[in-house]
C-alpha positions as CSV (number, residue, x, y, z in Angstrom):
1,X,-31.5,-60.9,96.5
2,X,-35.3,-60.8,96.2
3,X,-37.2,-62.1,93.1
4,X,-40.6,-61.6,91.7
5,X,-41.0,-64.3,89.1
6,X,-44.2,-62.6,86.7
7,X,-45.2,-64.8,83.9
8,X,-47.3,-63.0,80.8
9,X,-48.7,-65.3,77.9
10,X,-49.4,-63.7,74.8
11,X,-51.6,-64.9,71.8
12,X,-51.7,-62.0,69.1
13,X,-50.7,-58.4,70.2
14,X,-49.4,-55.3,67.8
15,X,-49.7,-52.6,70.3
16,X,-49.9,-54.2,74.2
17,X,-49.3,-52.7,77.3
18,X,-50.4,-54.6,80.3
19,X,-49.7,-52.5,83.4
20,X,-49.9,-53.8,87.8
21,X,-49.8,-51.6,90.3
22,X,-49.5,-52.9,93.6
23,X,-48.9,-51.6,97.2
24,X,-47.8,-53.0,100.4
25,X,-47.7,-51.0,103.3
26,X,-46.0,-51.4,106.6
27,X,-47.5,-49.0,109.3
28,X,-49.0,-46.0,110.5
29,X,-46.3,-42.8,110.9
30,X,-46.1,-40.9,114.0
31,X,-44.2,-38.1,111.8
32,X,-43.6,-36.9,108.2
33,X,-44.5,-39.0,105.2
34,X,-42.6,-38.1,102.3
35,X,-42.5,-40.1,99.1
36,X,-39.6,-40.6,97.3
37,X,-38.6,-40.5,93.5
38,X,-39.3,-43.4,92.0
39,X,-36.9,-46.2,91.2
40,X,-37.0,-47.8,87.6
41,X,-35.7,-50.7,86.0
42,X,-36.1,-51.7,82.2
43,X,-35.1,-54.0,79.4
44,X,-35.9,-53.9,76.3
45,X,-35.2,-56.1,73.2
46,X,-36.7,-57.8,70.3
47,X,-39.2,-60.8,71.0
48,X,-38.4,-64.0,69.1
49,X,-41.6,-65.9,68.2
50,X,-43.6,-65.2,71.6
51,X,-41.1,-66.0,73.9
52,X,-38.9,-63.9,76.8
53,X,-37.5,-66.5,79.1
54,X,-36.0,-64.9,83.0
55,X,-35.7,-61.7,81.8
56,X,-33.9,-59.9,84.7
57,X,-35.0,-55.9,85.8
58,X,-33.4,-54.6,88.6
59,X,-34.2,-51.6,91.2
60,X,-32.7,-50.1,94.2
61,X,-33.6,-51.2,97.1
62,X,-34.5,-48.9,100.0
63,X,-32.2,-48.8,103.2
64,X,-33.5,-46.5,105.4
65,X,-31.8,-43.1,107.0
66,X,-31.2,-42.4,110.2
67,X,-34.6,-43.2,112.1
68,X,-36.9,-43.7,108.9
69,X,-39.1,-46.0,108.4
70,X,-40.8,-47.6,105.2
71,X,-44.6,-47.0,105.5
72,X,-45.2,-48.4,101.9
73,X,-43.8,-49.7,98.7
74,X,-45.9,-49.3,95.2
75,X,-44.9,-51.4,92.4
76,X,-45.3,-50.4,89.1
77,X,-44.8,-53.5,86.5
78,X,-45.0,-52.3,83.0
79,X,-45.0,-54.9,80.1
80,X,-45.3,-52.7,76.1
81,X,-45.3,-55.1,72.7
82,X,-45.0,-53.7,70.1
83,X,-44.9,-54.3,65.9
84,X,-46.9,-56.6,63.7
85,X,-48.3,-60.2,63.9
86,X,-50.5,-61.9,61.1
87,X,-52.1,-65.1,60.2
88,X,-51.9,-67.1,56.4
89,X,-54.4,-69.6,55.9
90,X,-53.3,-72.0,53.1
91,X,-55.7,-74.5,53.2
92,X,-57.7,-73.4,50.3
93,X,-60.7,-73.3,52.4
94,X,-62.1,-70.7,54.5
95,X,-61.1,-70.9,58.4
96,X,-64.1,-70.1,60.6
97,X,-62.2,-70.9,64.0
98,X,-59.4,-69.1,64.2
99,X,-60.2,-67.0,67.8
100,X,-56.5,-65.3,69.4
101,X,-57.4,-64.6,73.4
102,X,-54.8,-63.2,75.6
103,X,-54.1,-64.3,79.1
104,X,-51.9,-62.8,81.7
105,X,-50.9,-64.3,84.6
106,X,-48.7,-62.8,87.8
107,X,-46.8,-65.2,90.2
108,X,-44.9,-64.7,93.0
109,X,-42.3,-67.1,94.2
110,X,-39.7,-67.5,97.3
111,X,-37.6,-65.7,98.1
112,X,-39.8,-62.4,97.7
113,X,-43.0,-63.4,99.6
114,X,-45.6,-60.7,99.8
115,X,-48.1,-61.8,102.5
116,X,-51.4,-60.7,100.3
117,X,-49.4,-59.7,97.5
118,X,-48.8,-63.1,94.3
119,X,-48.7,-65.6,96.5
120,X,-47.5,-68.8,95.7
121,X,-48.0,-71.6,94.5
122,X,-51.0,-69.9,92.1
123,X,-51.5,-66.7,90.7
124,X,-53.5,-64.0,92.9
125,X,-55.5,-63.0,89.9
126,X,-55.8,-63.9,85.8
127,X,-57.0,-61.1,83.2
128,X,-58.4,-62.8,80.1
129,X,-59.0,-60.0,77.0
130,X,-60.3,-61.5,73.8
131,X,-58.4,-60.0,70.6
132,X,-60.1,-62.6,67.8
133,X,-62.6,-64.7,68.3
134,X,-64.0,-67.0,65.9
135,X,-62.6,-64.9,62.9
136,X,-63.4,-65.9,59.9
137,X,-60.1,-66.3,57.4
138,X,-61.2,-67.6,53.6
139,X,-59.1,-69.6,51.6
140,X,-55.6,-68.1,50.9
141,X,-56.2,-65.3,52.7
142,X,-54.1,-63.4,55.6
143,X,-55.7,-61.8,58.9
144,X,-53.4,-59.0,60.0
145,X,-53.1,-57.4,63.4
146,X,-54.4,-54.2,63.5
147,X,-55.5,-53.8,67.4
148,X,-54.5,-51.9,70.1
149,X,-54.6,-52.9,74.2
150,X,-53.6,-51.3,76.7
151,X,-54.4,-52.6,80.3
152,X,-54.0,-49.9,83.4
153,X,-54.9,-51.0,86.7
154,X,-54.2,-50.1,88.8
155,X,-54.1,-53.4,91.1
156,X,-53.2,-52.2,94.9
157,X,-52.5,-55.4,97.6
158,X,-51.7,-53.8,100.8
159,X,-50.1,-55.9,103.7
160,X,-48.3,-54.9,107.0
161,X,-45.3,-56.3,106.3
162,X,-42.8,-54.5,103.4
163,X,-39.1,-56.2,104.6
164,X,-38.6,-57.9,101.2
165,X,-38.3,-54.1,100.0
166,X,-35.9,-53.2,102.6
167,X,-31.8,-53.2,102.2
168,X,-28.7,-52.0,102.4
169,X,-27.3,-49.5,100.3
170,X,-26.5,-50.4,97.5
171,X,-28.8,-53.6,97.5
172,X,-31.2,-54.7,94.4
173,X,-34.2,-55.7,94.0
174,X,-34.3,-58.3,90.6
175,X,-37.9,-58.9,89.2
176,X,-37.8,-61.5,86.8
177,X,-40.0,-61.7,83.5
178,X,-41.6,-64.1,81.3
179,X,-43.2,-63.7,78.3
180,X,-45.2,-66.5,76.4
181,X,-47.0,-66.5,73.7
182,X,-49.2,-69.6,71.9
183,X,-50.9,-70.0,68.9
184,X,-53.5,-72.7,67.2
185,X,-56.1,-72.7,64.6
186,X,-58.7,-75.3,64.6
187,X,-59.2,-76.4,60.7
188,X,-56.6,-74.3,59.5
189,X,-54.1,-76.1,58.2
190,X,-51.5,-75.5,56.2
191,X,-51.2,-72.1,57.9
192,X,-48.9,-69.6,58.9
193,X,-48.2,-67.0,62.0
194,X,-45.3,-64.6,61.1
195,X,-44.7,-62.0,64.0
196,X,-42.3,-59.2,64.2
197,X,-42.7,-57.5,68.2
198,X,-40.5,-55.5,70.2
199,X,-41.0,-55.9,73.5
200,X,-39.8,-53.7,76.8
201,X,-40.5,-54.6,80.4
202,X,-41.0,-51.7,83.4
203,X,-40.7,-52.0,86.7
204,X,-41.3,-48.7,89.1
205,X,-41.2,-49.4,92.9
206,X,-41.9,-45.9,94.9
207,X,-41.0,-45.7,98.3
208,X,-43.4,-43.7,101.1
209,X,-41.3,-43.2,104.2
210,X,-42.3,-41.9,107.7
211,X,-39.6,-39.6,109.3
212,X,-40.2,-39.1,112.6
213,X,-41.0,-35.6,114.2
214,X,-42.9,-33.1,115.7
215,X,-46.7,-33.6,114.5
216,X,-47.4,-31.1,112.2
217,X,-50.2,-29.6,113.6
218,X,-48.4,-28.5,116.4
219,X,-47.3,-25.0,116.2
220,X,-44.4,-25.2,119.4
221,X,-42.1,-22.2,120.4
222,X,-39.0,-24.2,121.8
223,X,-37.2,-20.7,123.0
224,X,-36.1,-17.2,121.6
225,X,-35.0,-17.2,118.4
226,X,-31.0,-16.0,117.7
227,X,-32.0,-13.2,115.5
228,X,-33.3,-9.8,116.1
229,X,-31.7,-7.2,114.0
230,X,-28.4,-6.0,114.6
231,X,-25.3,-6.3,112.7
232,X,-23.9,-9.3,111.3
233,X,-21.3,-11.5,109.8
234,X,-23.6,-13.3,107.2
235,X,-26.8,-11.8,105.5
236,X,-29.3,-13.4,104.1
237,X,-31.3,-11.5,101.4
238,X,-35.0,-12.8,100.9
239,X,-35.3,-12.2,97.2
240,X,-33.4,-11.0,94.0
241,X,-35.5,-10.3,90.8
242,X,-33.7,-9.7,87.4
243,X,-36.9,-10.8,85.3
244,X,-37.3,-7.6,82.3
245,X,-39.5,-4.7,83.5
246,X,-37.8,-5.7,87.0
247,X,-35.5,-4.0,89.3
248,X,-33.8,-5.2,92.2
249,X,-31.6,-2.5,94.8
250,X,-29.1,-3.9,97.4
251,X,-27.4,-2.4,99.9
252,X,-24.6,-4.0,101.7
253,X,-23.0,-1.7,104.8
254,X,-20.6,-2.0,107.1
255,X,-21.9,0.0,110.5
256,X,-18.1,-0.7,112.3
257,X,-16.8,2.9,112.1
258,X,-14.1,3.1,114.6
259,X,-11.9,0.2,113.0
260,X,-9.2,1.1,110.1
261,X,-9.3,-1.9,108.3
262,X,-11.3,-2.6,105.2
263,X,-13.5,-5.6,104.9
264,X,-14.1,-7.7,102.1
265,X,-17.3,-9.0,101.4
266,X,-18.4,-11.7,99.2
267,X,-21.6,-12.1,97.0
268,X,-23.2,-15.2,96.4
269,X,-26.4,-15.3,94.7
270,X,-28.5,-18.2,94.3
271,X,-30.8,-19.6,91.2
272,X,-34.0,-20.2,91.2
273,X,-34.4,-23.0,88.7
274,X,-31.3,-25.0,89.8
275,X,-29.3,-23.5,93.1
276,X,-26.7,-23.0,91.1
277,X,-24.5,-20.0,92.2
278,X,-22.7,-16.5,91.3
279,X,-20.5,-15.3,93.2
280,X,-18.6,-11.9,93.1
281,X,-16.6,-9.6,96.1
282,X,-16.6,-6.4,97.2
283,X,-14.9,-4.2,99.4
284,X,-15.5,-1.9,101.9
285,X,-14.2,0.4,104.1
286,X,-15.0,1.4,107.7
287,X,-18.7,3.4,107.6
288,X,-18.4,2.5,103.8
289,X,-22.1,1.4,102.2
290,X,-22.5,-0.4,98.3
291,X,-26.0,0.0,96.5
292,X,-26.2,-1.5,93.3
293,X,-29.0,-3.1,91.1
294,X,-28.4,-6.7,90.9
295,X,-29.0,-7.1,87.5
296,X,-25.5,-5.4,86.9
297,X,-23.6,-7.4,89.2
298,X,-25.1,-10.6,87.9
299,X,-27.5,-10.4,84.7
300,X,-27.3,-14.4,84.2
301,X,-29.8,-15.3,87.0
302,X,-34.0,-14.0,86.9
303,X,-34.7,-14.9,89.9
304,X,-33.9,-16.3,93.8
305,X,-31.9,-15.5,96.8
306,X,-28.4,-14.1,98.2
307,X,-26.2,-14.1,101.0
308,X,-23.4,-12.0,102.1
309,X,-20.8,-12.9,104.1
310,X,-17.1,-11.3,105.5
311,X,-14.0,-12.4,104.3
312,X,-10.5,-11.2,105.5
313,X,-7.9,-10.8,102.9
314,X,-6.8,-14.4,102.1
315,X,-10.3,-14.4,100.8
316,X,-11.3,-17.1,104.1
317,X,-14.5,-16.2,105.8
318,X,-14.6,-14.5,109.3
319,X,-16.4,-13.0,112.4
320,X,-16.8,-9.6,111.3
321,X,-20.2,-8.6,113.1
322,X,-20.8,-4.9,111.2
323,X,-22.7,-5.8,108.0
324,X,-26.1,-4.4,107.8
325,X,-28.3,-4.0,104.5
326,X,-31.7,-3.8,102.8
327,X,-33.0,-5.0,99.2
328,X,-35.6,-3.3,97.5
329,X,-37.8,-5.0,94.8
330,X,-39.2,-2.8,92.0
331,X,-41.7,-4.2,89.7
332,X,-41.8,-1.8,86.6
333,X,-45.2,-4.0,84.9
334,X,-46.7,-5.0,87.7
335,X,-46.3,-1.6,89.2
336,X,-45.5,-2.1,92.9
337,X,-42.2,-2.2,95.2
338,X,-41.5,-2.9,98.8
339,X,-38.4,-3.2,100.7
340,X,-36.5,-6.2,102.8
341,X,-34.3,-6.2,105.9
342,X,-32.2,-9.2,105.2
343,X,-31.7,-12.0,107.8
344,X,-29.0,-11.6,109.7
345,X,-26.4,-14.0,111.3
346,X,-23.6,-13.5,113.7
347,X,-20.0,-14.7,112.9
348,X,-19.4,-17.3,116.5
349,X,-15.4,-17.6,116.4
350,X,-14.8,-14.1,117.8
351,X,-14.1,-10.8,115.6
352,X,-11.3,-11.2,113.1
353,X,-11.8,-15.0,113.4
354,X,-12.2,-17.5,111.1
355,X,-15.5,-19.1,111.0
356,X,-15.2,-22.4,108.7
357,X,-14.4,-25.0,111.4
358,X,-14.6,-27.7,109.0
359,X,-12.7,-26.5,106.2
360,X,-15.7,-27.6,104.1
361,X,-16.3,-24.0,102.3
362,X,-19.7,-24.3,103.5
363,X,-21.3,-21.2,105.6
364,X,-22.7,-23.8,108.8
365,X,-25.6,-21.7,110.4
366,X,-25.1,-24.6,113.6
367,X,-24.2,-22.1,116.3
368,X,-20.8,-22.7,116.0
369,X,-19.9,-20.9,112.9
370,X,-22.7,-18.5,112.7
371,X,-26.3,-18.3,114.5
372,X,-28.6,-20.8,114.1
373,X,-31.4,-20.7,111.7
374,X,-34.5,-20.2,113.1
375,X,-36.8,-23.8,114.3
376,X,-40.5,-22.0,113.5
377,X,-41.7,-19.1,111.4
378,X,-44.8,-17.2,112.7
379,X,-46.2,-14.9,110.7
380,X,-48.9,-12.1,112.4
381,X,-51.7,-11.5,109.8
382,X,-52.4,-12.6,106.2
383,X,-55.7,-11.0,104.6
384,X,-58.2,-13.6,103.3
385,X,-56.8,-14.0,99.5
386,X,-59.0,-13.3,96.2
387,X,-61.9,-11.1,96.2
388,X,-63.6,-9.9,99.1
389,X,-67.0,-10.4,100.0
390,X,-68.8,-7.6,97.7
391,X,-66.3,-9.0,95.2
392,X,-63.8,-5.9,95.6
393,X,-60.2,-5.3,96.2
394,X,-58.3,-8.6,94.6
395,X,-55.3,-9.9,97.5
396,X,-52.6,-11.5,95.7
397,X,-50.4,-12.3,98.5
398,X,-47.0,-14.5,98.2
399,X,-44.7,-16.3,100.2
400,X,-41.2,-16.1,99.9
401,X,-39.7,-19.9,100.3
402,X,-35.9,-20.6,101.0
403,X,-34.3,-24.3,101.5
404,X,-31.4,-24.1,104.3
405,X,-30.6,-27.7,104.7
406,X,-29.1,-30.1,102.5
407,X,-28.2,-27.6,99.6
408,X,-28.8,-28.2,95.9
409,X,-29.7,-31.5,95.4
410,X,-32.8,-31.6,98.0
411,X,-36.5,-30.3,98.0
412,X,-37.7,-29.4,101.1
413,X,-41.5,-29.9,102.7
414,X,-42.7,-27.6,105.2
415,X,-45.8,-28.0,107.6
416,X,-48.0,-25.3,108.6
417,X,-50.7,-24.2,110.6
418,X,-53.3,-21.6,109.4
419,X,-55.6,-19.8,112.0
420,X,-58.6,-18.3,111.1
421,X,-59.2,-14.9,113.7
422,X,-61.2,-17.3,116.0
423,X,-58.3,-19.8,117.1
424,X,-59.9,-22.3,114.7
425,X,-56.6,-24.2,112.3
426,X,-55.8,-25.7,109.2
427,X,-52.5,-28.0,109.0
428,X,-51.4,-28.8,105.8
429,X,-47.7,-29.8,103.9
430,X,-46.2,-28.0,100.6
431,X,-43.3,-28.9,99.1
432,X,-40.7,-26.7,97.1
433,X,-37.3,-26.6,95.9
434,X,-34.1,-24.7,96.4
435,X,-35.9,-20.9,96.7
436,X,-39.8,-20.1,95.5
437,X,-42.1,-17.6,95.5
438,X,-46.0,-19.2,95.2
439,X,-48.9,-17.1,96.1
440,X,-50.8,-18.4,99.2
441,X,-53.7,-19.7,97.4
442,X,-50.8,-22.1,95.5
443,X,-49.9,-23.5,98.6
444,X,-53.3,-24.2,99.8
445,X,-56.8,-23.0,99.2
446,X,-57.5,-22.6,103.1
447,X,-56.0,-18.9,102.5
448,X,-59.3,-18.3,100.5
449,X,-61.3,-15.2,101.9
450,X,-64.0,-17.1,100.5
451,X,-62.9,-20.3,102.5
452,X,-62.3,-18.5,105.4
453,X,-65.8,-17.2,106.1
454,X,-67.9,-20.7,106.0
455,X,-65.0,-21.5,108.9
456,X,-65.9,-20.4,112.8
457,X,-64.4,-17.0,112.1
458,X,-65.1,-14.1,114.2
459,X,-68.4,-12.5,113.1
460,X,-66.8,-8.9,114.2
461,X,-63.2,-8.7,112.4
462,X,-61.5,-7.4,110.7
463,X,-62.7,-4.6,112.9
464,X,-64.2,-2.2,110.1
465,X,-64.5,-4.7,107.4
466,X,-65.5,-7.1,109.4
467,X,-68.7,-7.7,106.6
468,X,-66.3,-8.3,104.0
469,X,-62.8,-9.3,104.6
470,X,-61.3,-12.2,106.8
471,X,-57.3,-12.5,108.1
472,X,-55.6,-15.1,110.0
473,X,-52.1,-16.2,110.8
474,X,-49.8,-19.2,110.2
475,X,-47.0,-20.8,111.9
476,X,-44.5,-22.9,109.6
477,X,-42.1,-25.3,110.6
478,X,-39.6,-27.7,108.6
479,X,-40.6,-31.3,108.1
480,X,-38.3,-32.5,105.8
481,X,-35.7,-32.3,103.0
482,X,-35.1,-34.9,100.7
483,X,-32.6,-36.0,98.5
484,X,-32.3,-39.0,96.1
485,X,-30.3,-40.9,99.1
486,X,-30.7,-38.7,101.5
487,X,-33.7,-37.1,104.0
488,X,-33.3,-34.4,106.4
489,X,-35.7,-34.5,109.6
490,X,-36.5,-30.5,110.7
491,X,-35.0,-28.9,108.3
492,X,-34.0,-25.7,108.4
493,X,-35.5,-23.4,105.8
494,X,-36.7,-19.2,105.6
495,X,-40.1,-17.7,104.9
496,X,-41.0,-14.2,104.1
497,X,-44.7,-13.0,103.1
498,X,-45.4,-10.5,100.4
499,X,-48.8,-8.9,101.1
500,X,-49.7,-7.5,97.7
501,X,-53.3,-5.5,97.5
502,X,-53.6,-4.3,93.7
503,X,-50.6,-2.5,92.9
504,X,-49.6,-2.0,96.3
505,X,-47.4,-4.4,98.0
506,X,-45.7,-4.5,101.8
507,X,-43.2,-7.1,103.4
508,X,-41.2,-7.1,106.3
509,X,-39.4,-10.1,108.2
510,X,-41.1,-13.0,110.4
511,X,-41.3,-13.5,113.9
512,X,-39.1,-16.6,115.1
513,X,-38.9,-19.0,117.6
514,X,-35.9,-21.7,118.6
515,X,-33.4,-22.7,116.4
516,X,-32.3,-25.2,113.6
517,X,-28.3,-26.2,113.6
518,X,-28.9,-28.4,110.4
519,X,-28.8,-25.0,107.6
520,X,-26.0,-24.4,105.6
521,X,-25.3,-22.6,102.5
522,X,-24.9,-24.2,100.7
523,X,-23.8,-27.9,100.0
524,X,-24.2,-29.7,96.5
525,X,-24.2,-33.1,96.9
526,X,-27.2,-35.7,97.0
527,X,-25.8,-36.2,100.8
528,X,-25.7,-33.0,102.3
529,X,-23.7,-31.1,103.9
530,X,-21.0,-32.7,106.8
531,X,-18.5,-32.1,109.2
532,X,-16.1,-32.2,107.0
533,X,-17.4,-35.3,104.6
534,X,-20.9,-35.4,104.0
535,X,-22.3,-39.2,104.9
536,X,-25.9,-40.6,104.7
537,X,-28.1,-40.5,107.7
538,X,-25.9,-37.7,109.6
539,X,-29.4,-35.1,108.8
540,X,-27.5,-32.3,107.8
């Protein structure tokens, strides 16, 4: 166990909130830095006449995953008092000297030493804030409290060495708290301090970890790609959108035409707010196709993605490699529509076979039960976004996001490159959870035609607008996907850009490169999917 002994005195105080923040850092990362949510520990009680003895506040500490690293810890230490505190002088004379000052000290003892950080055996810093000085209180009279403090840093003592942070799971850190409070009155006698406080103590520590992987400005092609389209066991459809004044048309085929069997198919769409799910069947027969607007096959979801797979007719999934199908997204407002292929996987058991190896329920896109997902996303072209250069023609253009790995409980970060049309980049990180839709100029303002032409761009493109409109391309490529216990290096994930000029808007799918045996659709669970049980640090 590690403590952190802090040590506040108080003299007067009806609203006080002293606040530390401090950092200690371990090393550079050759990789992804993520930050985690914070951890938080609290207590909160009343305060008997100035005085909080060892008060104990606990917080996780971290144990790392897989080959993560800690690159820094930030401590948060939060102290709030709170209520009323007042002085009587009853000495029948007026008091001249009565001054209330306020100092807070911080200490750090063994066994939590923080080279740089409080180190013992004295207090790295004090803060000294005056609330009364030399007040004067006349005879029989009573000085209430009516201030207000509040102290924010933030305080940051960085150091190379963050072990005392590090554990097992499981593991605590305890941070222990006392608070102290004196009073005195010179020539004020008989007197009287009456006090009524609340007092809570916080303590946030925030963990930055370095996951190691590919650098992310690196756009790498590791090999083809599984997918190119033909006929498949799985689909994956881009983008559903039940929002009022929109419509969404699906189409679900199956191309076999020679077999005599019917094939069920089940529907699983996905929310955009929490991944939760909706699922509903359907049947078809040989050459048989099912359109349908998806707001009557489920009207409780606005927004987010699907996926169809085969089922045989104990309802267990299966290598059936004849679905085909398209989605079409009709805005009614906005005015505009535009039309999706959906991704498509084959079934790898063999036709007629079933594909969940680990009787987990979970649709493994590893190679083994279907294809892989894809490793890298290129995308060709994307227009300079905004206004163009004579301040005409508004590009509004959007990027479809999709989370493969880790399921419900994780946000994922993806790393991209942005070329200009003169080979110059732009690497940058965005984050996102379960399925969004942000326009480019969300993600990052290098999409900017404005940006774009103070850049090394070629002076003579776009070839006949080269005076007024720039384009570019990007590669994207997984970093990370995060849970509260868990992190995912190279996740899999999906893009799909909507290029949207006024009212008129055009999408088709990606190009791809390699593949990513860490998607699944779709675990729930802070761990992840697994093969069968889903266990920390197996970065799936």
């Amino acid at each position: 166990m590690n403590i952190w002994n802090n040590t506040v005195s108080l003299l007067g105080g009806i609203a006080f909130i002293a606040m530390t923040n401090a950092t200690v850092s371990a090393q550079t990362c050759d990789g992804v830095i993520s930050t985690l949510p914070p951890e938080v520990g609290e207590f909160q009680n009343t305060l008997f006449q100035f005085d909080w003895t060892d008060i104990p506040v606990s917080v996780s500490a971290w144990s790392p995953v897989g080959s993560e690293t800690l690159v820094k810890a930030t401590v948060t230490f939060e102290l709030e008092i709170t209520g009323d505190i007042s002085f009587t002088n009853n000495s029948g004379t007026t008091c001249p000297t009565v001054s209330w000052a306020h100092t807070t000290n911080y200490f750090a003892t063994p066994p939590f030493p923080l080279p740089g950080f409080f180190p013992p055996p004295g207090p790295e810093f004090t803060d000294d804030f005056g609330f009364f000085s030399n007040i004067n209180v006349g005879a029989t009279d009573t000085q209430p409290s009516d201030f207000a403090l509040i102290i924010e840093g933030p305080f940051e003592f960085k150091d190379s060495e963050a072990s005392p942070f590090i554990g097992n799971p499981g593991d605590q850190l305890t941070f222990l708290t006392d608070v102290e409070g004196v009073f005195s009155a010179t020539g004020c006698s008989p007197g009287l301090a009456e006090t009524d406080l609340d007092a809570r103590v916080t303590v946030t520590v925030q963990y930055t970890v370095c996951t190691p992987g590919p650098d992310p400005g690196d756009c790498l092609c590791p090999g083809p790609s599984a997918h190119y389209r033909k006929p498949g066991s799985l689909l994956l459809y881009p983008e559903f959108d039940n929002r009022e004044g929109d419509i969404t048309l699906m189409t679900i085929t199956n191309s076999n035409c020679s077999g005599t069997e019917d094939l069920d198919v089940e529907i699983v769409f996905i929310d955009s707010e929490d991944c939760g799910e909706f699922n509903t069947t359907i049947t078809l027969t040989p050459c048989d196709t099912f359109t349908a607007i998806t707001n009557f096959v489920n009207p409780n979801m606005e927004q987010g993605y699907f996926y169809a797979f085969a089922k045989n007719d104990a309802g267990d999934a299966v290598t059936r490699n004849s679905l085909i199908g398209q989605v079409m997204v009709i805005s009614g407002i906005e005015q505009f529509d535009y039309s999706i292929n959906p991704v498509s996987f084959l079934g790898m058991t063999g036709e007629g076979n079933g594909t969940d190896l680990d009787d987990d329920d979970i649709r493994d896109l590893d190679g083994l039960e279907y294809d892989m997902a894809p490793d890298t996303i290129t995308i060709p072209r994307f227009l300079g976004q905004g206004l163009d250069a004579n301040q005409q023609g508004p590009i509004n253009s959007h990027l479809i996001l999709i989370g493969l790995s880790g399921g419900q409980d994780f946000s994922t970060t993806i790393c991209f490159d942005v070329f200009n049309d003169n080979e110059e980049s732009f690497s940058g990180e965005y984050t996102f959870y379960c399925w969004e839709k942000p326009t480019l100029l969300e993600i990052r303002g290098t999409f900017a035609n404005s940006f774009l032409r103070t850049t090394d761009h070629d002076p003579n493109e776009i070839l006949g607008a080269a005076d007024r409109r720039e384009s570019g391309w990007i590669c994207i490529d997984g970093c990370v996907a995060s849970s509260t216990q868990e992190s995912i290096a190279n996740p899999a994930f999906y893009a799909v850009l909507v290029e949207r000029i006024s009212s008129y808007s055009v999408s088709d799918l990606p190009f791809e490169c390699g593949g990513q045996a860490n998607g699944a659709l779709l675990p729930r669970g802070i761990f992840g999917d697994g093969d069968p049980i889903p266990v920390n640090g197996d970065n799936q």
